[in-house]
N, C-alpha and C positions, 0 to 999 in steps of 0.2 A: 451571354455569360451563363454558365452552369457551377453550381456550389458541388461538390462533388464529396466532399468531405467532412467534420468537425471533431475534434478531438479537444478536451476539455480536462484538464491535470486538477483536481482542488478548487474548481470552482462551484461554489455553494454546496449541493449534495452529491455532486461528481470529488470521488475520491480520485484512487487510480487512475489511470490514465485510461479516458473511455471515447472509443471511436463512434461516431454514428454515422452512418454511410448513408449519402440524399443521391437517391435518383432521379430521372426527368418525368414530365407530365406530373400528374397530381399524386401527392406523397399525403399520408395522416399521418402526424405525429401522437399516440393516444397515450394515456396513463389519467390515473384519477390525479385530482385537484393536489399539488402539492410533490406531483413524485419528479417534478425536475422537466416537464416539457416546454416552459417559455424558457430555462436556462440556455437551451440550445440556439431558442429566436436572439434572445439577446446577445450571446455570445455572438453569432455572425454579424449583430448591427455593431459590437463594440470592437472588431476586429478590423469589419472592412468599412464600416462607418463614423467608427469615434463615437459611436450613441451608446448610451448605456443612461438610463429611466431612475437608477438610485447611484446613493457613492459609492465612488470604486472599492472600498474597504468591505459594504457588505455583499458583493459581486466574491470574493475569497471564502473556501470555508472552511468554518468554524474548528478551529485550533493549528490550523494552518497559517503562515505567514504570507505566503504568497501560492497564487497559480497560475496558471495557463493556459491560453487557446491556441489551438491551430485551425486555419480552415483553409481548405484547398479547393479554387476553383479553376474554369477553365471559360479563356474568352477565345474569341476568332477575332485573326487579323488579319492583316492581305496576305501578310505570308505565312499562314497557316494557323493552328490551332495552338494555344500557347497556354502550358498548367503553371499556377504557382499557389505558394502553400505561405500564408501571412503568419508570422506568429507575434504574439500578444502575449505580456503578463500584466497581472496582477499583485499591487503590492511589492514589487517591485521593478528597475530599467530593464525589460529586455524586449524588444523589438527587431525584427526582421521578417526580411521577402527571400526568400527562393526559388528558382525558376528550372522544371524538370528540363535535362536536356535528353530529348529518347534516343541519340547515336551515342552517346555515352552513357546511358543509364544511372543520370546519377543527378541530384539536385545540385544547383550554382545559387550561391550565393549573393545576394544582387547590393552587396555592402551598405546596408541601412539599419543605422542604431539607434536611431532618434526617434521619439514621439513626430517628431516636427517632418523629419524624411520622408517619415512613413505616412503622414496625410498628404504630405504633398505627392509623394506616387501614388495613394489610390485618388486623389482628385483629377489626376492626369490620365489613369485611366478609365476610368469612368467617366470622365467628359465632365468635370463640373469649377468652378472658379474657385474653390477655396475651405477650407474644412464645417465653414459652418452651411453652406449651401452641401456639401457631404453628409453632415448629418442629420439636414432636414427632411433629405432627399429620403433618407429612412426611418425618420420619425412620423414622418406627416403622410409617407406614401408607401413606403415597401412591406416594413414591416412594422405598423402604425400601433400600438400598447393597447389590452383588452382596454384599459382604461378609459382610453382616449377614440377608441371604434367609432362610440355614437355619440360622445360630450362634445364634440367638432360641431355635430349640425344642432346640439340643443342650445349653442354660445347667444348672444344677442347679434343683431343684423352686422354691428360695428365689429364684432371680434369673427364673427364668420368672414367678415368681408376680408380682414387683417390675415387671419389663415390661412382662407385657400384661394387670394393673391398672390401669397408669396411661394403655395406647395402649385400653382398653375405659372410663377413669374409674370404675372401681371403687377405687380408692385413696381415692376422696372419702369412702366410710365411714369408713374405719379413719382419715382426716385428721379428720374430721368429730368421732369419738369420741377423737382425740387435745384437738382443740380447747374441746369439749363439756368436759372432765376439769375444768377450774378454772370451771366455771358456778356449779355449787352453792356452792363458797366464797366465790367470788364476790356472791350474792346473799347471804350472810351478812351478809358486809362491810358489804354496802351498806346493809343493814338497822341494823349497829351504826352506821355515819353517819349513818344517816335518825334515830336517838331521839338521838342526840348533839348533832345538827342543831335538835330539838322540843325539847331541853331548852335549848338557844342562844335561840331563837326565845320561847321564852314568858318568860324574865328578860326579853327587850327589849323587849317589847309591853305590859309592863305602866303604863311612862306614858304609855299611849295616852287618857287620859281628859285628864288634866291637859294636854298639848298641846291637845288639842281644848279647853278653855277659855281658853287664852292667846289662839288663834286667836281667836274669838269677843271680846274685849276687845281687840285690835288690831283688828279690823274695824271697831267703834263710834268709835274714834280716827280712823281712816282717813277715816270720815263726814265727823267734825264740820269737821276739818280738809278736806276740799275744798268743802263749803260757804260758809265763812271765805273759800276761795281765787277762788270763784264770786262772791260780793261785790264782794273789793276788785278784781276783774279789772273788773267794769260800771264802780265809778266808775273805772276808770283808762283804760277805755275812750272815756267821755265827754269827760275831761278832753285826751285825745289828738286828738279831731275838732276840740274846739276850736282847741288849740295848732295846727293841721295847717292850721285855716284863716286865722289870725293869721301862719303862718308863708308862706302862699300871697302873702297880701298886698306881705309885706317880699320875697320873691323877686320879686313884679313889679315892686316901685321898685326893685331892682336891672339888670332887665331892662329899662327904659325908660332908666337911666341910661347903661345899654351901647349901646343903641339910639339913644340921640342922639348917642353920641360917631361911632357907626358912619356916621352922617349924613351929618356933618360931613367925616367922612374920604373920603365918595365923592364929595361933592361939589368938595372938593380933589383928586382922581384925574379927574374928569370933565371940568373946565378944562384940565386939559393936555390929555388927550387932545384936545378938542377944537382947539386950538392946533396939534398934528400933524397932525389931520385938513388941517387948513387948507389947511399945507406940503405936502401928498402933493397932494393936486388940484392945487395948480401946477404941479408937477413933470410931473402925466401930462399937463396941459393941453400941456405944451412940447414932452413925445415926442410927443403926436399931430402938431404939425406939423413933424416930422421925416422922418416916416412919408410923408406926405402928398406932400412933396419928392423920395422916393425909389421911388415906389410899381412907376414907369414900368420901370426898371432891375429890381427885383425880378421883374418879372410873368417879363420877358425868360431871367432867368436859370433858373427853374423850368420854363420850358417847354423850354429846353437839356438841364435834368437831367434831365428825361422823357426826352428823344429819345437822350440818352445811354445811360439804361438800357435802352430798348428794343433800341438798336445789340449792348449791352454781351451782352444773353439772344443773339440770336441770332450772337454771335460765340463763343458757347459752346458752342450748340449746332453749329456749324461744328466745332469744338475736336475735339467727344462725336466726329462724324462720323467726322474724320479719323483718332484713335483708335480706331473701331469697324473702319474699312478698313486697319487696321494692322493689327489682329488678326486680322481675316479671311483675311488672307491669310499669315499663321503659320499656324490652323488649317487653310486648304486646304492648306500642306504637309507636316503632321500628319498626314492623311487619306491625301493621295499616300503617304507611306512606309508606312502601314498596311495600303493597296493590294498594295503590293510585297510584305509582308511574308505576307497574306494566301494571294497568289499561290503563293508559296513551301510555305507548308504546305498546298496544296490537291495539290500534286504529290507531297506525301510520303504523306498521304492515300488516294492512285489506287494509288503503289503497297505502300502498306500492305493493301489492300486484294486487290491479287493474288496477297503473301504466304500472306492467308487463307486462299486458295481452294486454293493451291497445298499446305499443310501442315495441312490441316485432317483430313484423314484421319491422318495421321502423329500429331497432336494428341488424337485420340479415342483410337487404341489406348495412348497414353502413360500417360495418365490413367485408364482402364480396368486396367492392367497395376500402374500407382502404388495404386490402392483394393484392388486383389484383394491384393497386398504387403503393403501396411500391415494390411489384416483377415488374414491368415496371419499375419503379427507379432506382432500381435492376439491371435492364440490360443492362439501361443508357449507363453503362463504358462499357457493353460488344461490342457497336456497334466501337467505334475503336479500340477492339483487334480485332474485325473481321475483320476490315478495314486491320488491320497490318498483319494478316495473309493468308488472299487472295491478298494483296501485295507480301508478304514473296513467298506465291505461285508461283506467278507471276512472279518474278526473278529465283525463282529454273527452273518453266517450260524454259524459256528464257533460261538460264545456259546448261538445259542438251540439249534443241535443238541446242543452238551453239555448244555444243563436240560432238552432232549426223555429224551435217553440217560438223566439221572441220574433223570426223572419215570417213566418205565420201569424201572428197577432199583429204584426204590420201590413201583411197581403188584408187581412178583416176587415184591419180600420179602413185600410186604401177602399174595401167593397162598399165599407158601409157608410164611408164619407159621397162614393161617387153615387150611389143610390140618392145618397139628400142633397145632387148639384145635379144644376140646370146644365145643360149642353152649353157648351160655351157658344157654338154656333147659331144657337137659336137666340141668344144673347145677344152675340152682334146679328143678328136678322133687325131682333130688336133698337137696337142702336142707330142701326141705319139707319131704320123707319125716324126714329126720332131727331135723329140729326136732319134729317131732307126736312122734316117740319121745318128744323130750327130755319133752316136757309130760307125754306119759304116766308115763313115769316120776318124773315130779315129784308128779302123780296119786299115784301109787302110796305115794311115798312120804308124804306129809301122811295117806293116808289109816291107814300103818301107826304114822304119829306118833301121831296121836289112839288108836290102840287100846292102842298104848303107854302113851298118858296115863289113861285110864279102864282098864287092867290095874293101873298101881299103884296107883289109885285106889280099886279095886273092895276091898270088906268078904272079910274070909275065909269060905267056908262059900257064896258068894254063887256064881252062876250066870256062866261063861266068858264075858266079852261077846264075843268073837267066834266061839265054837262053841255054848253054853251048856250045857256039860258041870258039875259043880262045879269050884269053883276051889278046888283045895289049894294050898299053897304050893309043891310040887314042879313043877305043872300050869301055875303062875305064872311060875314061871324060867326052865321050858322053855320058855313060850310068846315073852315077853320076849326072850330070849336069841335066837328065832328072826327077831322082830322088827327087831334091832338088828342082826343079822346082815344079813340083809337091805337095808335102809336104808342101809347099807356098800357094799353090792354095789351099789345102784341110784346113790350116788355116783359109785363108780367108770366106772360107763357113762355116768353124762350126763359124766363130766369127757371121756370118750373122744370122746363126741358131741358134744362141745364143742368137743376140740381137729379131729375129724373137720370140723367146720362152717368153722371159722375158714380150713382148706386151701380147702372149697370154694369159701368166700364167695370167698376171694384168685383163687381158678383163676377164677370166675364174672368176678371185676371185672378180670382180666385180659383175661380172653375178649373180654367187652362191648369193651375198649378196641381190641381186635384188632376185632372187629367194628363197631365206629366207624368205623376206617381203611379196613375194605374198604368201607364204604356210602362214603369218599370218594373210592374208585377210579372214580366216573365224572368229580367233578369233575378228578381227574387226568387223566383220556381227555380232558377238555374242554380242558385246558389247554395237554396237548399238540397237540388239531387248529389249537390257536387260535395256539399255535406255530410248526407247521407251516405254516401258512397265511400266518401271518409271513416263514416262511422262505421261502415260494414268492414274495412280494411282494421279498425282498431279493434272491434270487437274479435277477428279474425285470428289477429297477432292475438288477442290476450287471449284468447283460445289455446292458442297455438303454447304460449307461455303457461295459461294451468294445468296443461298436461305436460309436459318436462318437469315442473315441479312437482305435479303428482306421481311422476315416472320417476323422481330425483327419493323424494321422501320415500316412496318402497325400496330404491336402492340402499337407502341410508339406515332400513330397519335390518338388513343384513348384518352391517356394522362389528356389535358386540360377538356375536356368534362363528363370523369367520374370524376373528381376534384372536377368539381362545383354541379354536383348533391351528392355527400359523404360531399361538407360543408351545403349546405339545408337541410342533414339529423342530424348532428353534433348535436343541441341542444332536436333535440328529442331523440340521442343515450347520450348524457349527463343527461337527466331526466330518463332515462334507467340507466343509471349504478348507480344514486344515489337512486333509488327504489331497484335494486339488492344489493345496501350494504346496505341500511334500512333491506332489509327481511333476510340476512343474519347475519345480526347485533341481530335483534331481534327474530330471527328463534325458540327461545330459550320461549320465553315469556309465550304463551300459559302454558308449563306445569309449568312455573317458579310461573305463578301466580296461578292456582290450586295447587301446591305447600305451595306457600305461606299462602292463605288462611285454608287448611288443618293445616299448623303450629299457624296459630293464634287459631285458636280452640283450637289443645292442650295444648298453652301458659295458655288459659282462663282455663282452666281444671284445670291445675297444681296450679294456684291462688286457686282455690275453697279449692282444697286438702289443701294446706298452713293454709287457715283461718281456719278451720274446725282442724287441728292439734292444732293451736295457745288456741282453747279453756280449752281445760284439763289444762294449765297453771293458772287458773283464783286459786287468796288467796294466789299465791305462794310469794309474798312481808312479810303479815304477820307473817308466818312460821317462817321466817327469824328474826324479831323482835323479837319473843320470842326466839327461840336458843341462842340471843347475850344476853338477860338478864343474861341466867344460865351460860352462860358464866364467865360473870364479876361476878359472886355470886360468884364461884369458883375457880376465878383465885389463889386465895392467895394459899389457898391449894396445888392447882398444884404444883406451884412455888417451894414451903418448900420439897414437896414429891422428886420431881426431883433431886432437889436440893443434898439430901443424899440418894438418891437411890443407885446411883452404891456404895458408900465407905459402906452400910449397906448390900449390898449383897458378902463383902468381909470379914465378920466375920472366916467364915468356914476355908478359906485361910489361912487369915492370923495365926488361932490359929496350924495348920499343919506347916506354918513357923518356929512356935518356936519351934517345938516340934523337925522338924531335925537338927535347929543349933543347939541346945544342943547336940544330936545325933553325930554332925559332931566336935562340940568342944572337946568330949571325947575321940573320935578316931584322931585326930591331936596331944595329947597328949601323945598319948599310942605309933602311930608313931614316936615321938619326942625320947624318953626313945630308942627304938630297933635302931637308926640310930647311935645313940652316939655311943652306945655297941660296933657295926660294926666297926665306925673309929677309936675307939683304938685296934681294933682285925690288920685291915690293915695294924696302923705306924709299929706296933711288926714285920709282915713281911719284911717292905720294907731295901735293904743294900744300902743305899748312896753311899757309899767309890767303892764298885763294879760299882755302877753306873756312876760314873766321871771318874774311869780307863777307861772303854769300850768306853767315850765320846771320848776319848784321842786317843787310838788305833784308831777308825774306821776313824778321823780326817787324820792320819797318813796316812794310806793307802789310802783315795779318793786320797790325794795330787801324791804318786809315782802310781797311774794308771792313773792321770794326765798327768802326765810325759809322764808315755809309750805309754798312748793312742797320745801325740803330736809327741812323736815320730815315732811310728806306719803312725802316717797320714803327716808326712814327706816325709817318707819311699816311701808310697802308692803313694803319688804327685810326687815324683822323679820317680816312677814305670811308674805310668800313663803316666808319659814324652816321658819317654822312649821308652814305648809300643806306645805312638801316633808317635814318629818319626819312627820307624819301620815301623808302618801303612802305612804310606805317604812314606816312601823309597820301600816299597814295591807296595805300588799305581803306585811311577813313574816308576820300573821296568816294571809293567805290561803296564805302559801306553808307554814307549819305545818299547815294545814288540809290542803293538797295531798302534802303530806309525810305524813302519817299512813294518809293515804289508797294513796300507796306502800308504805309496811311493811305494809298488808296484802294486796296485790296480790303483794309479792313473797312474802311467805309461799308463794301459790299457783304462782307462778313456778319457786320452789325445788323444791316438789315434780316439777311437771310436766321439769324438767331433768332431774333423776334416771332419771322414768321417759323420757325421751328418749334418754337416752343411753346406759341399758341396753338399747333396743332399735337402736338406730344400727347398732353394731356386731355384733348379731346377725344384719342383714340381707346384712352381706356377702358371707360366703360364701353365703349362699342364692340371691342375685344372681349371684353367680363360676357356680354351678351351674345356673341356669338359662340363662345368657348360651351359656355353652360348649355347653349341650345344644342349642341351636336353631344356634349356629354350627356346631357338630360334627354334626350332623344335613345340614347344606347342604353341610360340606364333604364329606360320606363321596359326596353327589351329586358334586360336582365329580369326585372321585378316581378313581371309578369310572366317570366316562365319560371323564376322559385314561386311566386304564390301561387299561381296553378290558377288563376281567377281572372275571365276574361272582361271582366268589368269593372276591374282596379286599374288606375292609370298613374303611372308619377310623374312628376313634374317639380325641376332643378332649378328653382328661379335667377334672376340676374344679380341678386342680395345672397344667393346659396342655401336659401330656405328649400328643405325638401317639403314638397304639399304633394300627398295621395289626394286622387277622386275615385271617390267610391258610388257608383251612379251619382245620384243627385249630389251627393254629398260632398262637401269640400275638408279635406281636415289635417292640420299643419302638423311636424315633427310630434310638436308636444305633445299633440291629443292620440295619438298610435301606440297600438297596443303592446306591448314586449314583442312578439312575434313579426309585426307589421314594422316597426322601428329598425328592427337586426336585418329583416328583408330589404327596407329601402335603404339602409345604410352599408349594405353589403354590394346594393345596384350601384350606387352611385360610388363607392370604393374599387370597383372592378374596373366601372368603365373612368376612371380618372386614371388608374392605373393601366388599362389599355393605351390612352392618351401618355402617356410618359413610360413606356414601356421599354424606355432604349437598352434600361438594365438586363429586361428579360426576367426575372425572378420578383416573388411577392409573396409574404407571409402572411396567414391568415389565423389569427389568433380569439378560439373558444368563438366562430360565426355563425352557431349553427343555434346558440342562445334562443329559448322559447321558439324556436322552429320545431313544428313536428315531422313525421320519419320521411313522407311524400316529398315537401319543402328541403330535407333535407336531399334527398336523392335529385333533386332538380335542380338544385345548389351545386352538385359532382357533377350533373350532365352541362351543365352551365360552365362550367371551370374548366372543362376537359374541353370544349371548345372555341377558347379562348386561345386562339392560333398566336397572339402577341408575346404570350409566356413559354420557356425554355421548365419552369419551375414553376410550379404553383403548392406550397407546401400548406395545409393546413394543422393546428392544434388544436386538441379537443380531449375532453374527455367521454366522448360518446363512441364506446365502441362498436357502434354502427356502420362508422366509417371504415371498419377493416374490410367489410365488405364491396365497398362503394369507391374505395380510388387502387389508382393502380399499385403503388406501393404501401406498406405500412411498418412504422416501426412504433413500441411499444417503451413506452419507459416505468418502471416500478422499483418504490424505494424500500428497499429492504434494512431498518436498521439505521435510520439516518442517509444510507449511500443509494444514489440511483444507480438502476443496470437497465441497458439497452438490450434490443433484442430487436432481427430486422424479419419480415416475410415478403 
């Protein structure tokens, strides 16, 4: 996944609508404290994560009602590389997804308007189970709150444990073995359902026979009964073709009887019309010789109305004319004033233009004197960050010279402790010697016990066992007494040698530890060159920084004196810049006014042509007067002609009208005669009496296949009863059959839960301990190449205590210094983040806290090769980093509002 995009409408110090464009590898986001750079982090957790650190209300700002995010990224899928652009408000519903498509260039709307939609498509693609597992996913690990960086590892063992359980999903055991707890009772249960179930099921199954023969006896019923129904349907089929054709009959004596009245009645419709006919062909016979009387006067007056209209166009066009030479000559005075006007500015033009020449020198030094001002203005505010950083300097140098001085006062004591210890070696030289005593004498004495035991043992009269003198009893007590004596005295020394040993051991394992600390007196030497060599690089930079500020403060005594020379220049660059928008204004003029003049010429042309048309029109009034005399001569004529024109050009018609009614009245008659004939040929066939019997019969038979047919579907309803309680008595046999087969499956079930779930929860911590080991193994790499120190080591325990060793020394979160805390909490953040890196993208918020510039630059070399990240963005306000990652963008609030700016 790559972010590629963020744009931010009214949220907190984003006014306007403000883009900021994230590219790959390591990005800085810089601005000092407050100008709006975690607005951006949060925005992308509250856009594609649902995270957002305070309430949504103070996320809007200030006087505004509502805002908005956009953030566009880009994931790969199998088929292909796929952009979309999430959008988010504030303060009020507006949610949606858009997905670019690059063949049609244009974003798709992916129809999502919901809060709830829209987590549920980015848990989908992001690969995770559900909005709150989305937004831990970037609380706890993407993009984790400055707040919250190093409070994680300073929690107690219990709330460490709880955290990053659930940011590794190791919690899923111990849930897992929560949930697992009620399985085995669970499978009990179900098993006392299941025989509760078999013993329901086999009382209900048992009249499974006796249904099965009722069926079988409503089937044979069902038979006989549509056989019966198969019967009387053929004869009631016959008797209906019958009837159908007896009934054809009688509808055609009905149909012939309608048919001859319809005769009759056209043949009374026929006679009149013809009778009309008659009267209309007289009529038009009388206009044609009206027409004929009048024809001369018509002809006359249509060729008037010709010559009228022709008169009539080109007295319009006469008309168009005169209006064209109207305007013409508006426009040529249109032109002339534009002339004038032209004229005028071509003279302000010439000397706008000498102005140029004449302050153009005056104009350069202004603006040279105006740039060099404003960048000494410019750098005004740089002289107290310089101040603050050759300070800053100044306390690191101090800093690391005091751990030089104090690593030095511990290499002394380590000399002058190991000057006043004994060799540990010669020590146990010593030791040994005295322990071989102790045995001897332990020798000694076992072997004067045994002669002890075999003296009081020994027979009187018998041989000394240890001289072989005789033993009297006097010989015996002496000897004895000597024995015991002895063995007294040999306690006494080993107890000496005992307590002698116990000083040694202590001076030896004192020694040894004194001799530990000198074998670490080189990495002391190492740590102070590596110190010092620090300090040669601070002293170096603050070097480098008091002379830019002493190079900055001689720039800035210029100041007052280029001022006053740039305001003496002021009104001759002010007559400057009003001659440069005059010439620029009127740049134009020259060809505007040869232009212009060119157009008035062929305005005056086009007039000439106009007047010179307009002559051919001359007499065309009287023309006109004469047309309308023959007019009115002729009107009457007209009038009468038109008037019976069309009813005298319908003679022809009309005399073909009468000549078919007649035609059609003869043959309606002859029709009339042949229809009758017919309907008395018909009644002769038709039998009545046959016809009312068959009404009768076939009446009879619908009603008894009535019958059968209700009884038939009786029949079939008691059938189907039947056949459906079988069904279902045979369902529950099978489902007893499948049920039994259950209670023994879960027997095996139960077991296996048990042993699953004693093992679930033994795997956790095993997991917690191997997780931590391969993380804490990555991170002690990270730690050790930001502190730059080859004898600091970290270690991520199985409880998520982070513990640095620092040579001998052991020393937990708490006890680590600002510097040493942001370093191990930065190692152990990268490589957990390595570890879940499927997002690809990680924000890194203000992590560079009490690190100095070195730590800092090994922090970028560290990040930039972290091959797991598509994005690795961090925030700061150390503009150090513009130097140190590949991209940089700046943010700074001018006025309440942030503005962006990218390099």
């Amino acid at each position: 996944m790559r972010i590629t995009e963020v744009a931010l409408e009214d949220i907190k110090s984003y006014e306007d609508r403000t883009v900021v464009p994230i590219e790959g590898g390591v990005t800085a986001i810089l601005g000092e404290n407050g100008a709006g750079k975690s607005t951006i982090q949060e925005a992308i957790g509250f856009a594609l994560f649902d995270s957002l650190p305070f309430n949504n209300k103070e996320f809007v700002r200030e006087g505004a009602s509502s805002g908005t995010v956009e953030v566009t990224f880009e994931q790969d899928t199998p088929g292909g590389t796929e952009r979309y652009r999430v959008v988010r408000s504030v303060g009020r519903s507006k949610y949606g997804v858009h997905r670019y498509d690059p063949d049609a260039d244009e974003w798709i709307d992916q129809d999502i308007d919901s809060k709830k939609q829209l987590v549920e498509w980015l848990c989908v693609r992001f690969d995770v189970e559900d909005g709150d597992e989305l937004s831990s996913l970037w609380s706890s690990s993407i993009g984790v709150p400055q707040t919250r960086f190093l409070s994680d590892f300073s929690q107690t063992p219990r709330n460490r444990t709880a955290t990053f359980d659930a940011l590794l999903n190791l919690d899923a055991y111990e849930e897992s073995w929560e949930t697992l707890k009620d399985v085995p009772d669970a499978i009990k249960s179900q098993q006392q359902d299941l025989r509760r179930d078999i013993d329901t099921l086999t009382g209900e199954v048992q009249g499974l026979p006796d249904e099965r023969a009722e069926a079988e006896s409503l089937a044979d019923d069902v038979a006989t009964i549509e056989a019966q129904i198969e019967r009387k349907s053929s004869e009631l089929s016959e008797k209906e073709e019958e009837y159908e054709e007896l009934e054809a009959v009688e509808a055609e004596i009905d149909r012939l009887d309608k048919e001859a009245d319809s005769l009759e009645g056209e043949i009374d419709s026929t006679k009149d019309s013809l009778e009309t006919a008659k009267k209309e062909l007289a009529a038009a016979e009388e206009a044609q010789e009206k027409c004929e009387a009048n024809r001369e006067g018509y002809s006359r007056y249509k060729e008037a109305r010709e010559q009228q209209d022709e008169l009539e166009e080109q007295k319009t066009e006469r008309d168009a004319l005169v209006e064209d030479r109207d305007e013409q000559e508006d426009t040529i005075q249109a032109i002339e004033f534009e002339v004038e006007q032209l004229e005028e500015d071509l003279e302000e033009l010439e000397a706008a233009r000498e102005t140029l020449e004449a302050r153009e020198a005056e104009k350069e030094r202004y603006e040279e004197l105006d740039d060099r001002i404003e960048s000494l203005k410019d750098r005004e505010d740089d002289v107290e960050a310089l101040e603050q950083e050759i300070e800053q300097l100044t306390e690191e140098i101090e800093s690391k010279e005091s751990e030089i001085e104090a690593k030095e006062e511990t290499i002394a004591e380590i000399e002058d402790e190991w000057e006043a210890t004994t060799d540990p070696e010669a020590l146990s030289d010593e030791i040994n010697d005295r322990e071989a005593s102790r045995k001897q004498l332990a020798s000694e004495r076992e072997r004067l016990e045994e002669q002890l035991d075999r003296l009081r043992d020994a027979d009187a009269d018998a041989p000394c066992p240890t001289c072989d003198r005789p033993l009297d009893e006097d010989h015996r007590s002496k000897t004895i007494e000597q024995r015991e004596t002895r063995i007294e005295e040999i306690e006494t020394e080993r107890e000496e040698l005992a307590e002698e040993l116990d000083a040694l051991r202590e001076r030896r394992d004192t020694a040894r530890e004194v001799k530990q600390r000198v074998d670490k007196i080189p990495v002391y030497r190492e740590k102070i060159e590596s110190l010092e060599g620090e300090i040669e690089d601070l002293r170096a930079d603050k070097e480098a920084w008091e002379a830019e500020l002493a190079d900055l403060e001689d720039e800035l005594a210029e100041l007052p004196d280029l001022e006053t020379e740039r305001d003496d220049l002021e009104e001759a660059y002010d007559e400057y810049q009003t001659a440069e928008f005059r010439v620029k204004e009127h740049a134009d003029v020259p060809d505007e006014l040869e232009a212009k003049r060119a157009e008035l010429e062929e305005e005056q042309s086009a007039l000439a042509e106009i007047e010179d048309e307009l002559e051919q029109f001359e007499g065309l009034d009287e023309e006109l007067e004469e047309v309308q005399e023959t007019l009115e001569e002729t009107e009457s004529a007209h009038q009468t002609y038109i008037k019976h024109e069309q009813q005298a050009s319908q003679v022809e018609e009309r005399q073909e009208r009468v000549k078919d009614l007649e035609s059609e009245l003869a043959d309606l008659e002859t029709n009339l005669e042949e229809t009758e004939a017919e309907l008395e040929e018909t009644k002769a066939s038709f039998d009545e009496e046959r016809f009312e019997t068959l009404e009768s019969d076939i009446e009879d038979l619908r009603e008894e296949l009535a019958g059968d047919r209700r009884s038939l579907e009786h029949k079939e309803e008691n059938l189907e009863v039947v056949r459906e309680t079988i069904e279902e008595l045979e369902e529950k046999l099978e489902e007893r059959q499948e049920k039994l087969q259950q209670v023994k499956e879960l027997k095996a079930d139960q077991q296996f839960a048990d042993w699953v779930r004693e093992n679930v929860r033994e795997a956790g911590p095993k997991m917690r301990e191997i997780i931590t080991d391969r993380i804490g193994s990555r991170a002690n790499e990270l730690f050790r190449s930001i502190r730059g120190a080859s004898a600091e080591t970290l270690e991520w325990t199985s409880d998520y205590e982070i513990v640095v060793h620092d040579a001998d020394v052991r020393k937990s979160f708490s006890t680590l210094s600002g510097g040493e805390k942001m370093a191990a909490a930065l190692a152990v953040r990268l490589a957990i983040l390595e570890q879940l890196a499927s997002v690809g993208i990680a924000f890194l918020d203000e992590p560079t806290a009490n690190l100095d510039r070195q730590k800092k630059r090994n922090l970028v070399t560290q990040l930039k090769q972290l091959d797991s990240f598509e994005q690795l963005t961090v925030i700061s306000h150390d503009q150090t980093f513009d130097s140190m990652t590949d991209y940089t963008i700046t943010i700074e609030k001018d006025r309440q509002t942030s503005e962006v700016s990218v390099n």
